[in-house]
C-alpha positions as CSV (number, residue, x, y, z in Angstrom):
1,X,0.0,0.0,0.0
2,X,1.7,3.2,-1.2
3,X,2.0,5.9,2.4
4,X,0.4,9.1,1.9
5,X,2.8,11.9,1.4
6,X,2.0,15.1,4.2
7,X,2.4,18.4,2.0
8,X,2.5,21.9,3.9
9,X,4.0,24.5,4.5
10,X,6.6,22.5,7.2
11,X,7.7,19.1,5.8
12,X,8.9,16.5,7.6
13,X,12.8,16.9,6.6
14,X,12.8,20.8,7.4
15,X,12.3,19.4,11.3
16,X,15.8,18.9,10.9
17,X,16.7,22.6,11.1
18,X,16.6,23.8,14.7
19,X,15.4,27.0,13.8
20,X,12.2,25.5,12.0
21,X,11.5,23.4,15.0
22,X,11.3,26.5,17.2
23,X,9.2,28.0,14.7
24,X,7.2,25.1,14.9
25,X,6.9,24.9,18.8
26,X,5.9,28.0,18.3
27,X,2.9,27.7,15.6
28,X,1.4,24.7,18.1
29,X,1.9,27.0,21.3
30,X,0.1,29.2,19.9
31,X,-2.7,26.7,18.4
32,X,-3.1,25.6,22.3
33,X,-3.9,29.2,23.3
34,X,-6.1,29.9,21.0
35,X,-7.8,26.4,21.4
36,X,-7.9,27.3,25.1
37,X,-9.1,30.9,24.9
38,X,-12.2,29.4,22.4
39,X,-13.4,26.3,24.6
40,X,-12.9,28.4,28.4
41,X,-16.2,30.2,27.6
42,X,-18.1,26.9,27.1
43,X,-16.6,24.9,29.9
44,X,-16.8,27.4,32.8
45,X,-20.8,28.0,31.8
46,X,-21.4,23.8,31.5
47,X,-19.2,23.4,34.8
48,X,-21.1,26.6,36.5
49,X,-24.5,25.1,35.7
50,X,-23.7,22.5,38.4
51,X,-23.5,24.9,40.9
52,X,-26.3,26.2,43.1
53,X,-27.4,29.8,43.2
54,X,-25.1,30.3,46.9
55,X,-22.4,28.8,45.7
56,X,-22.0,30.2,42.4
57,X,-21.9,33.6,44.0
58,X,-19.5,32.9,46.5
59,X,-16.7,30.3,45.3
60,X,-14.6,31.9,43.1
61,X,-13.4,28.3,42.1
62,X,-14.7,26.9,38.2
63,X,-14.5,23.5,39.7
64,X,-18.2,22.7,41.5
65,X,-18.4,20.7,44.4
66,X,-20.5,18.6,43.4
67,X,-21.5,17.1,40.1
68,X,-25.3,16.5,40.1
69,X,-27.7,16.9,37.3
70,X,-30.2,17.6,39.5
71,X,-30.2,21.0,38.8
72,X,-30.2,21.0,35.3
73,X,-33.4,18.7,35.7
74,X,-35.1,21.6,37.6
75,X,-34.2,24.3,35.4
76,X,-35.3,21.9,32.3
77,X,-38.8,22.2,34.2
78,X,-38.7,25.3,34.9
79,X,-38.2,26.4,31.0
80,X,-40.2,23.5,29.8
81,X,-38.3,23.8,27.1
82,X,-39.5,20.3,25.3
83,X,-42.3,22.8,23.0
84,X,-39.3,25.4,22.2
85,X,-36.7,22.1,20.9
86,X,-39.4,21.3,18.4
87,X,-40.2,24.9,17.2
88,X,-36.4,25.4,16.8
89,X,-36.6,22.5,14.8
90,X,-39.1,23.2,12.2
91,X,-37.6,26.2,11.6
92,X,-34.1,24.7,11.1
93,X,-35.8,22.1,8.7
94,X,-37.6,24.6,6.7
95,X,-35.0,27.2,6.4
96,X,-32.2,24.3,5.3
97,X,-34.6,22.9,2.3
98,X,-35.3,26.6,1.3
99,X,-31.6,27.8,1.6
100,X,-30.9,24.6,-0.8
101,X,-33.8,24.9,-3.2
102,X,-33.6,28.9,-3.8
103,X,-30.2,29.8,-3.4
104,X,-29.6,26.8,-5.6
105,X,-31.8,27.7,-7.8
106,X,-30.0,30.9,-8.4
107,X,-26.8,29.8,-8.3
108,X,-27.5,27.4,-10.7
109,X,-29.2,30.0,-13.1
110,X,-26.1,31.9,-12.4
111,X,-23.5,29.8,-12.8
112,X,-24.9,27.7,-15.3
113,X,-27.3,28.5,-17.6
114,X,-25.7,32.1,-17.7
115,X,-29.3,34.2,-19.1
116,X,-28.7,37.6,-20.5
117,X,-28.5,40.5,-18.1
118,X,-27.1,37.5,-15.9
119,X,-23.9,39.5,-15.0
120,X,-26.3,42.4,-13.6
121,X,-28.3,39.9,-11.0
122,X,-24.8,38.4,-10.1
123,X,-23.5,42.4,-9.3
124,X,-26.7,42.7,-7.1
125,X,-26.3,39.6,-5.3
126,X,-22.7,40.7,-4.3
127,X,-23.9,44.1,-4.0
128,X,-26.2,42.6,-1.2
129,X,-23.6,41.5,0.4
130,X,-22.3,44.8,1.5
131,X,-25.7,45.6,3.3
132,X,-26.4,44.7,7.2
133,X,-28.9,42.3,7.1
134,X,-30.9,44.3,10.3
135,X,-31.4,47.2,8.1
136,X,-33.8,44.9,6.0
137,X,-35.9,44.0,8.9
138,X,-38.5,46.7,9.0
139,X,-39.3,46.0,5.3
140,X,-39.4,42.3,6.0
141,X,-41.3,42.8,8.9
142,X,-43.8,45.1,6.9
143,X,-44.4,43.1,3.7
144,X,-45.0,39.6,6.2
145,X,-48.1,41.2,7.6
146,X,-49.1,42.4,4.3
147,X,-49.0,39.0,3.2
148,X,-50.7,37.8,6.5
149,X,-48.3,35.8,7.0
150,X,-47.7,36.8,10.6
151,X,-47.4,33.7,13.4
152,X,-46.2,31.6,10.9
153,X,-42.8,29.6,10.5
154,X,-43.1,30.4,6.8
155,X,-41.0,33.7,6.8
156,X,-38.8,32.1,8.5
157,X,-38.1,29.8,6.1
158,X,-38.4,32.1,2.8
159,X,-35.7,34.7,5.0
160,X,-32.8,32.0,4.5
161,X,-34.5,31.2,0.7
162,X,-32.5,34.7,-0.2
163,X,-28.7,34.8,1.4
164,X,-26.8,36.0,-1.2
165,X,-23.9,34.3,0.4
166,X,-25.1,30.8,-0.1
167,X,-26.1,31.8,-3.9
168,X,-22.0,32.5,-4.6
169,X,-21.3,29.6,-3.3
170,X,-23.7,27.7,-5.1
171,X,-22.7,29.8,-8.0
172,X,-18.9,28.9,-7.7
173,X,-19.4,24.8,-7.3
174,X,-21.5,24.7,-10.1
175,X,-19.2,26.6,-12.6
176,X,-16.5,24.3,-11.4
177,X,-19.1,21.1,-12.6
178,X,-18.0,19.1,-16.0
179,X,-20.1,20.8,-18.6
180,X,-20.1,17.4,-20.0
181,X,-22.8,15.9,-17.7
182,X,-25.1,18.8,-18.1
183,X,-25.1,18.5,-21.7
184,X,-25.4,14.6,-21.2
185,X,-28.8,15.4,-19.2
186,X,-30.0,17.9,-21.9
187,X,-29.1,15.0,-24.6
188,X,-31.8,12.7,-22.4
189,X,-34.8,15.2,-22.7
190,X,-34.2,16.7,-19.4
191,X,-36.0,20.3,-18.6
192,X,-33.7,22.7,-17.0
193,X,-35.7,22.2,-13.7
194,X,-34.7,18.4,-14.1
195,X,-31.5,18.8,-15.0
196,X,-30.9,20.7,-11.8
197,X,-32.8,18.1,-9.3
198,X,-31.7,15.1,-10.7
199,X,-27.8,16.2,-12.1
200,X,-27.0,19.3,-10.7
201,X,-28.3,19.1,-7.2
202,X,-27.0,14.8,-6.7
203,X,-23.6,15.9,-8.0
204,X,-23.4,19.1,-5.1
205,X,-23.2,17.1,-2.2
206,X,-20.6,18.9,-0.7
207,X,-21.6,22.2,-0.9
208,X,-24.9,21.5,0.3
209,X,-23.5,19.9,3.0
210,X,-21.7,23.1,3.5
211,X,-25.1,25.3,3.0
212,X,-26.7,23.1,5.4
213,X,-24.4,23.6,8.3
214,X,-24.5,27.2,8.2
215,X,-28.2,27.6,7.5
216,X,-29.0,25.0,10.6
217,X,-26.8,27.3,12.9
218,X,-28.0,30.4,11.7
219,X,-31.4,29.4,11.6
220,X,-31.1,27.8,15.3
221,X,-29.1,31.2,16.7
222,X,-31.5,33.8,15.1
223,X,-33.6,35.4,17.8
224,X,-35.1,38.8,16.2
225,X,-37.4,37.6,13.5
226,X,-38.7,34.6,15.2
227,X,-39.2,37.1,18.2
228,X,-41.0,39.5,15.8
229,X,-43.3,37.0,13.5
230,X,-44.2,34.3,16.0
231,X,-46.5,35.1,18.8
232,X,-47.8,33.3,21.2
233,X,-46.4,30.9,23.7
234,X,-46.5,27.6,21.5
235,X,-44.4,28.8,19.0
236,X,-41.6,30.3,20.7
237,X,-38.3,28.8,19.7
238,X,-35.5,28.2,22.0
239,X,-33.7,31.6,21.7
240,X,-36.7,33.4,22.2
241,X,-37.8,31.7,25.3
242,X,-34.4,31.9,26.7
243,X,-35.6,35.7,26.1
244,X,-38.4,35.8,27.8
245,X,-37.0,33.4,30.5
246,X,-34.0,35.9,31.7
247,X,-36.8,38.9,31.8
248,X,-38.4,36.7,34.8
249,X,-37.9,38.2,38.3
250,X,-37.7,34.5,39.7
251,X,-34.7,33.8,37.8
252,X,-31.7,33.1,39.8
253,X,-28.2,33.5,37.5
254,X,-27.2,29.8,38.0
255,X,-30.9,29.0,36.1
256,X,-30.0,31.3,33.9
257,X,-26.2,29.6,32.6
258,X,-28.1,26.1,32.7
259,X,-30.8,27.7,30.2
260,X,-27.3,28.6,28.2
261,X,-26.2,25.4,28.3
262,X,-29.5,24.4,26.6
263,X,-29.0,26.2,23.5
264,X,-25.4,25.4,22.9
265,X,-25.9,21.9,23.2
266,X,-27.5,21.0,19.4
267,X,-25.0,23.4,17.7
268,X,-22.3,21.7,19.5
269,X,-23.4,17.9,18.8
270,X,-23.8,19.0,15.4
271,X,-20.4,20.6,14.4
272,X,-18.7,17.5,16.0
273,X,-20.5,14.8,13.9
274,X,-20.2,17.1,10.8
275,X,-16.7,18.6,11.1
276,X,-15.0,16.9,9.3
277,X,-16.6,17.4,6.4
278,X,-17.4,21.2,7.1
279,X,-13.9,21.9,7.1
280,X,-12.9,19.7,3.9
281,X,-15.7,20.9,1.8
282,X,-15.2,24.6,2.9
283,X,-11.7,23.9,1.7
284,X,-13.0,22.3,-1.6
285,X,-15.4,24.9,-2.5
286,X,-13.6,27.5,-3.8
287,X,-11.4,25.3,-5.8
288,X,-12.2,24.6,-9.2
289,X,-10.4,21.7,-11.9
């Protein structure tokens, strides 16, 4: 079996120089810290959930004294938080089929089939990208109740159906696509439509992987729109009733980092299952050949 060569920007035989090892050292020093300075945030809430109310206002220690998930039980309870989980949900499903579909869509008409006046849509779309996205929230927020559309996850989903960063990178993997198997498809009596559902969009795998990721954890973070469209109790998702939790007077701050620990917990479990392939496909995408 032939051993995989390990190219970089050190190589094995430049270890040899002492200089380059200290450089080295150096580089993974560095790496540690910043490794460190990234996870300290997430362990000191988890380990300060643990502790009750007295005790996380007096020990100045991050290690409890006692490991118990009793607490996190109570404040589960007290959120009843079950309702929120599932909102969160359907609003992460809808808003990753519609952040595939569309911006696909787009990209493909884009990248691909390359209309007239295509170059002027593709200006707009990076155009867009220059613009905060809160200053398109009154607008939004206006044409949703024209539409009636209010208390409904729908506008949640159509908001991630139009992210002109997931349209250039759709745009980008599909120029990079052999031409060949489009034309094959064409050949066969496909519609465009057809050619982009059962070609296009089996052959993207990685870059909707890539989509995905990003529109589940913006879709699971986002806490302004869901707060303004959905009313009512039922349909709060998890950010907004970790809202609406912390603005009651009988929360204690050690409630409060438990509740914390809720939300970060999907996101987490997701990026360590997916990883891997976040990191090689966001490597991938913007190569072409």
């Amino acid at each position: 079996m032939k051993k995989a060569q390990h190219t970089g920007v050190i190589r094995g035989y430049d270890l040899h120089a002492a200089s380059v090892r200290v450089f080295y050292a150096v580089i993974v020093i560095l790496c540690c810290l910043m490794v460190v300075l990234a996870l300290f945030p997430l362990v000191w809430v988890s380990l300060a959930g643990f502790k009750d109310l007295r005790e996380f206002l007096s020990s100045t220690s991050i290690i409890p004294s006692a490991f118990s998930m009793d607490a996190y039980a109570t404040t589960w309870n007290q959120l009843g938080i079950t309702r929120n989980y599932l909102n969160s949900l359907i609003s992460v499903a809808g808003s990753v089929v519609c952040a595939l579909v569309f911006n696909g869509l787009l990209g493909y008409g884009l990248g691909i089939l390359k209309p007239k006046g295509h170059g002027v849509v593709k200006r707009m779309v990076l155009l867009s990208l220059l613009m905060p996205p809160t200053i398109s929230i009154v607008p939004l927020f206006m044409n949703i109740q024209k539409l009636h559309m209010g208390n409904s996850f729908l506008p949640l989903w159509l908001s991630f159906g139009a992210n002109a960063m997931y349209v250039i990178l759709f745009m980008q993997f599909f120029e990079s696509l052999p031409a060949s198997i489009i034309e094959a498809g064409r050949i066969d009596g496909c519609s465009q439509l057809q050619t982009f559902f059962r070609i296009v969009l089996p052959l993207s795998r990685p870059i909707c992987a890539v989509v995905s990721i990003f529109a589940v954890n913006a879709a699971w973070s986002d806490f302004l729109l869901p707060y303004l469209v959905l009313r009512g109790a039922d349909k709060q998702t998890v950010m907004v009733r970790l809202f609406v939790f912390s603005t009651e007077q009988t929360v204690n701050a050690d409630a409060m980092m438990r509740s914390v620990v809720f939300a970060m917990v999907p996101p987490i479990i997701l990026f360590f299952l997916f990883q891997k392939q976040l990191t090689e496909n966001a490597v991938s995408v913007g190569i072409k050949g």
